[in-house]
N, C-alpha and C positions, 0 to 999 in steps of 0.2 A: 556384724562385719568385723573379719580381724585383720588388722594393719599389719605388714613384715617389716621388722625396721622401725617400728617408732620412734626408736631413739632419734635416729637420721631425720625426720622429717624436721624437726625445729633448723635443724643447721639446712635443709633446703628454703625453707623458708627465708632464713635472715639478711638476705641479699633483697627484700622488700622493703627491709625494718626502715631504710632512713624519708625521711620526711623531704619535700620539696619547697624548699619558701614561695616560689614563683605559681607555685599550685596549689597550697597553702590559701596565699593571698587572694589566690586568682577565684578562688571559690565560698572565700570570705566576700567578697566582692559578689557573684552572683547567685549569691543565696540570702542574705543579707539587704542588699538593694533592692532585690526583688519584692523582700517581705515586706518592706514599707511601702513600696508601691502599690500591691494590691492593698495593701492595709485602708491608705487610702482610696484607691478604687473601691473598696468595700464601704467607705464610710460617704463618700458624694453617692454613690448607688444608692442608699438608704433615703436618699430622700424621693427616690422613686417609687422603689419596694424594696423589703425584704429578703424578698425571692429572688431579684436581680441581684442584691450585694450578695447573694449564697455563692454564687459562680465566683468573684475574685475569694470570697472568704473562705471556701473549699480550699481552691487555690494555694491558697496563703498560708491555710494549716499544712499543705504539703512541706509548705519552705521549712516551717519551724518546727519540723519533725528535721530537716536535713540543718538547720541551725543546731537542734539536738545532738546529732553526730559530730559536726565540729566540737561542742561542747566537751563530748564524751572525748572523740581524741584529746584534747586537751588533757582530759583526766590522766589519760595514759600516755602522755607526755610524748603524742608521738606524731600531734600535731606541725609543732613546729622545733627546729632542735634545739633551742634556746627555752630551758625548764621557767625560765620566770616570764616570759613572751607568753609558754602555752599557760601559766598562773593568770596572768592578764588578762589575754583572750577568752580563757577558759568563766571566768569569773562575770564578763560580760554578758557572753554568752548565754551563762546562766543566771542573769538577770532578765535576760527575754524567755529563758524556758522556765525559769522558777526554780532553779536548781540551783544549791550552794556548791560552787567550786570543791569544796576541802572534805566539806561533808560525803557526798556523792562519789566522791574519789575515794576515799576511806571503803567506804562501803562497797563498793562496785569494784575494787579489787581484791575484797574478802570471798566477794562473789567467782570471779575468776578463780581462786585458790582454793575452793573448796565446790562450786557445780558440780554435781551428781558426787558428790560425798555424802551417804545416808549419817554419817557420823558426824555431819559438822553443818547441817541445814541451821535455816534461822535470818542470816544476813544477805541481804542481798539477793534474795531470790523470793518466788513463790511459793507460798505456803503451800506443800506438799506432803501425803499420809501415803503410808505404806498399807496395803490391805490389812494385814495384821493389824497395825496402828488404829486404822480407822475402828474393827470388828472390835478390837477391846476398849474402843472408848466410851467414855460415860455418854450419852444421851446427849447433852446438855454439848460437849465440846464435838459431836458427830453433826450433829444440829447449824453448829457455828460455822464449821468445814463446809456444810452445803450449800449455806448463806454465803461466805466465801470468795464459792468457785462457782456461783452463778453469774452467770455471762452478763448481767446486766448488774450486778454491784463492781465485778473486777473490768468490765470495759465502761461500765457508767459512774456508779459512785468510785470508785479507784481511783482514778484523776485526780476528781477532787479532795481527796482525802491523802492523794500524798505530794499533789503539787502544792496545793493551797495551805493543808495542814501540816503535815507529817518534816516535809523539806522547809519549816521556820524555825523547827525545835535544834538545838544541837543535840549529839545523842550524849549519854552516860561515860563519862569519863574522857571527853573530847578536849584533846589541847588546846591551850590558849588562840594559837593559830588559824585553827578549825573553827575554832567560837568565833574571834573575830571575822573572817571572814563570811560566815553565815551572818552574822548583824549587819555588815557591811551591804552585804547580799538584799537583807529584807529593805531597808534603809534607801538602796537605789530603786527597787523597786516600787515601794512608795512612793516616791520620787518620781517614778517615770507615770505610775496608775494616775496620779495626783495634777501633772502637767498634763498627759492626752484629756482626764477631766475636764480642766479647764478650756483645755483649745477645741475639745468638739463635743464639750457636754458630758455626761454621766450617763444615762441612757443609750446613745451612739456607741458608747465607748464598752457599755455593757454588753449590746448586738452583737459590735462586730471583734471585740475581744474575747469574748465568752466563748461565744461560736468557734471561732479560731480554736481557743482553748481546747474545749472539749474534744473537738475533731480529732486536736492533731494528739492532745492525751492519751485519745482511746486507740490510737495508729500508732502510738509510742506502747502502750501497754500491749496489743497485741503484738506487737515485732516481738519483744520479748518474751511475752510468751508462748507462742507457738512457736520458736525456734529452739526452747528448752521441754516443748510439752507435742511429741509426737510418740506413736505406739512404740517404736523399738527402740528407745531412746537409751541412753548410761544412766545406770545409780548403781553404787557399789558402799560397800562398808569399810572404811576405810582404811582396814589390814588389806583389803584387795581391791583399793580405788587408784588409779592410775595416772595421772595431770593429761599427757599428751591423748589416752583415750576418751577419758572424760573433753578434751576436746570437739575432739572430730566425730566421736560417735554421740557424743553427747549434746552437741548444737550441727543443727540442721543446716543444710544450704537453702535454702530459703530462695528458690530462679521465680523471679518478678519480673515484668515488661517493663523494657526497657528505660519509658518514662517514670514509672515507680520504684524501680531501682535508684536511678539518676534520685530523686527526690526523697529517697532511704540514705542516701551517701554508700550501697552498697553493701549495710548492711546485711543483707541476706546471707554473703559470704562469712557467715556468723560463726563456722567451722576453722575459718583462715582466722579471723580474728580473736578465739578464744585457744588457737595453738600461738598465737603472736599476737600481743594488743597494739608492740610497738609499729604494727605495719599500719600507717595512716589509707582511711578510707577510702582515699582514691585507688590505693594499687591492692586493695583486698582481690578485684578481679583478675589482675596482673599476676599477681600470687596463686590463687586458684588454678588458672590456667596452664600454668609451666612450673607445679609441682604436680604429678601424677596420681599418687597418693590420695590426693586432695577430690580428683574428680570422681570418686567412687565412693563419698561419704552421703549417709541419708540424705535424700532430696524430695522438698516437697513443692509444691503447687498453688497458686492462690487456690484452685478447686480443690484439692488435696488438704490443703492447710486449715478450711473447715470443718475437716474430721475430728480435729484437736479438741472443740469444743465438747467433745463426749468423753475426753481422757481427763478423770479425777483422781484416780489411784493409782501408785506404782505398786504392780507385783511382784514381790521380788523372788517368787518360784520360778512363777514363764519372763520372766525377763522384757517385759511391759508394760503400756498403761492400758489401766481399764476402767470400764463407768461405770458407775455404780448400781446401774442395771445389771452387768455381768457381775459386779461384787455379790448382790444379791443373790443370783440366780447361782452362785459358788456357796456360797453359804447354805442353802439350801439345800444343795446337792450333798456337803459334806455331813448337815444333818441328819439326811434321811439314809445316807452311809450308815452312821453309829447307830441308829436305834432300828436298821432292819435285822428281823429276828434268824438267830441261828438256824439250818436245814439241818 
């Protein structure tokens, strides 16, 4: 798709950028309240079944996927208009998703400033190979790649490896700031795993926490990545990578029903919010709607959106992704090119 105007499209956008306190709060309030409520609906249920607490604990991982989003606006300060309000919130927040305020913000607007830059991968995104990359890799590191990007390590072990592990360490050369706030982070945490222990057991807590957990992990790790992992997606090098296209052609619209939207915070409009992070998640759709531009970028489908599962490799000839069935079956082809014999 080519945009006329890119320049312009930011300055349509920025009449979204300011934040609402009263909308703000008001969704702190029914996102928030809710999750403890099913929380315990999930945990009196268990003295029935299992199978009964699944229905509030399903539930409940919706909320704290849309907890997530608060969080994340915070990151990008676009929460609330007061930078040490959204510091605050943001930091709780991510004490219920397992995410450190300073850390996660660092990182996730490296990720913003460099998406679909082939020359600047590594932070903040998923580990992604260029066919080339992939064809000339040792054995050993093509091997790793496939391990990787199987659906069941990056929607299942993933989670747990970057909520529970990955998001305790501070990274390499992280300011003082950043460190404290990450200890501080783990510290209330403990704190919080340590008191529900006590008040309804270890076991209970493991149930209907876990579960939660995993749910809403593996609905956090897929938003992001099938909204950056579709066939005609942006990646460029970065003499000819773009910011506002690496936007819009580069993160998907994402159209959810309307109760999964609601419990995404809107996320799907992942094209509006990666040409502007300052526009807080309520008016992503607002935005959308009454910028023009905007409604003619990549759009996929929950049915659609499971196609993503077979894109492993960007090619950077045809200007898409492809699986590694098609990698192979290129390879193949371009062998038996070289060694057929001269007429």
């Amino acid at each position: 798709m080519t945009l006329q105007n890119t320049k312009s499209l930011k300055k349509q956008v920025a009449p979204f950028e300011k934040s609402t306190t009263k909308e703000s709060i008001w969704q702190i309030i029914n996102t928030v309240a809710p999750f403890f409520i099913l929380w315990y609906l999930a945990y009196i249920s268990l003295s029935v079944s299992y199978w009964l607490a699944l229905v509030p604990i399903v539930i409940a991982a919706g909320f704290l996927t849309r907890i997530f989003i608060i969080f994340h606006d915070c990151t990008h300060h676009s929460f609330f208009k007061n930078r040490r309000v959204n510091r605050i919130t943001g930091t709780f927040m991510g004490v219920l998703t397992l995410f450190p305020f300073d850390q996660w913000g660092h990182e996730h607007s490296v990720h913003h400033a460099t998406s679909g830059n082939l020359d600047k991968r590594g932070t903040g995104d998923i580990w992604t190979l260029t066919v080339d990359e992939y064809l000339a890799a040792p054995l050993r590191l093509r091997l790793a790649y496939r391990f990787y990007r199987n659906p069941f390590v990056m929607f299942g072990l993933g989670p747990i490896y970057v909520f529970l592990l990955k998001n305790r360490f501070n990274r390499k050369g992280a300011r003082k700031k950043e460190r404290m706030n990450t200890y501080l982070t783990n510290v209330l945490i403990v704190a919080l795993i340590a008191l529900l222990c006590w008040a309804v057991g270890w076991q209970a807590f493991l149930l209907v926490q876990g579960s939660i957990f995993l749910l809403s992990g593996s609905v956090g790790i897929w938003l992001f990545y099938v909204q950056h992992t579709f066939e005609d997606s942006y990646f460029e090098e970065d003499k000819e990578w773009e910011y506002v296209k690496a936007a819009v052609e580069g993160s998907s619209f994402y159209k959810l029903p309307k109760v999964l939207q609601w419990l995404t915070g809107n996320i799907g409009y992942h094209h509006v919010h990666h040409l502007s992070p300052r526009v807080p998640n309520y008016k992503l759709e607002e935005a959308h709607n009454n910028t023009l531009p905007l409604q003619n970028v990549p759009t996929i489908s929950l049915a659609t959106s499971l196609k993503s599962l077979r894109f492993r490799l960007w090619d950077e000839e045809r200007k898409n992704f492809v699986s590694f069935r098609e990698v192979k079956a290129l390879a193949k082809k371009s062998i038996s090119v070289r060694v057929k014999p001269e007429l």
